[in-house]
N, C-alpha and C positions, 0 to 999 in steps of 0.2 A: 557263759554267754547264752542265754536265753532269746535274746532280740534276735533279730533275724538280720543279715548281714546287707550293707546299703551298698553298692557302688555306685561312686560320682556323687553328683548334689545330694542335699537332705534340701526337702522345699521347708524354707523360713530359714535356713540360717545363711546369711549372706560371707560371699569373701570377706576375711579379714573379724568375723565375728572373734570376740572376745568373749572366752565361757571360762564361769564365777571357777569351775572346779570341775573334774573329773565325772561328777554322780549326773552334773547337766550333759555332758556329752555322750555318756552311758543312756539316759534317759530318751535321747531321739536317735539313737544307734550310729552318732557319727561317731562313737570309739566307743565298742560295747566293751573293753576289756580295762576294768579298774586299777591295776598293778604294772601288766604288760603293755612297752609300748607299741605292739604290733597288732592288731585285727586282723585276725583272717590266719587261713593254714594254707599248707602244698595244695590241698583239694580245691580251696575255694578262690584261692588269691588274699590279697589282701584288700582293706576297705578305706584304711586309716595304719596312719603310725603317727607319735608323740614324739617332737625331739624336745626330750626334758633336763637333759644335761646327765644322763647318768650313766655315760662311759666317756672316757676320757678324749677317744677317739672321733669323736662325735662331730662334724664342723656344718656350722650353720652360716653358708657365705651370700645369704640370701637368694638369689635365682640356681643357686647350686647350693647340693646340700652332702655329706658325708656320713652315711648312716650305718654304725656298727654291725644293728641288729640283736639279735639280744643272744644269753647265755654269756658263760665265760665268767659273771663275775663273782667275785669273793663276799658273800652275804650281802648285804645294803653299801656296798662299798662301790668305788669307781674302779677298785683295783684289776685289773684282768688275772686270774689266777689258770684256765686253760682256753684252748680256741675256741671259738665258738664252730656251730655243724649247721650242717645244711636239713639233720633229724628234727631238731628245734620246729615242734609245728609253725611258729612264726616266721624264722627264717625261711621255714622251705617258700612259705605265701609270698616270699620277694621274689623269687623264681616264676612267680606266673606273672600275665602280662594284664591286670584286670587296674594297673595303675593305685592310685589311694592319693585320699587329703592328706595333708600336713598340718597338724597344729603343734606352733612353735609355744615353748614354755619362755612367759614372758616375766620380765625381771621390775 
C-alpha cells in the first residue's frame, strides 16, 4: 500500500457510489488494499473494509453488519480452518476507533 491512508470522505465519490472493480478504489485510496478486505493496521486504524462474501460468518443486515475480519481461512476458500488473532495487522486496526467506509460487494 503506497497511497497514503484516507479517513472519512474521499472528495468526489458520493454515498452509495458503485466502483467498476477493485483497481478504481485502489486508485483514490478509498480501499488501498487489492486482496485484503481491511485497510489500515493496530497503528493506524482502519480506513475502509470490503464485505465481499468471503467468510461464511459474514452478515450483511444492512444498518448492521457482522464482520469476521480476516485470517483463519483455508486457501481461497470460505472454510474457517484456525481462529482468527488480534496479531493480523488488519484485525488489530478494528481495535482502534478512527471508524471506516463500507463497500458492500454487489450481486
Amino acid at each position: 500500500m503506497t497511497k497514503p491512508i484516507i479517513f472519512g470522505e474521499i472528495k468526489g465519490i458520493a454515498e452509495g457510489y458503485q466502483f467498476e472493480d477493485r483497481r478504481i478504489m485502489m486508485k483514490d485510496s478509498f480501499h488501498r488494499n487489492w486482496a485484503g478486505g481491511i485497510d489500515g493496521t493496530g497503528i493506524t486504524g482502519i480506513a475502509a473494509i470490503v464485505l465481499s462474501g468471503g467468510y461464511a460468518d459474514d452478515k450483511d443486515l444492512g444498518d448492521t453488519i457482522i464482520y469476521t475480519g480476516a485470517g483463519g481461512n483455508e486457501g481461497d476458500s470460505k472454510k474457517q480452518t484456525k481462529d482468527q488473532d488480534w496479531n493480523n495487522r488488519g484485525n488489530a486496526g478494528l481495535l482502534k476507533k478512527h471508524g471506516g467506509r463500507i463497500t458492500r460487494e454487489s450481486n
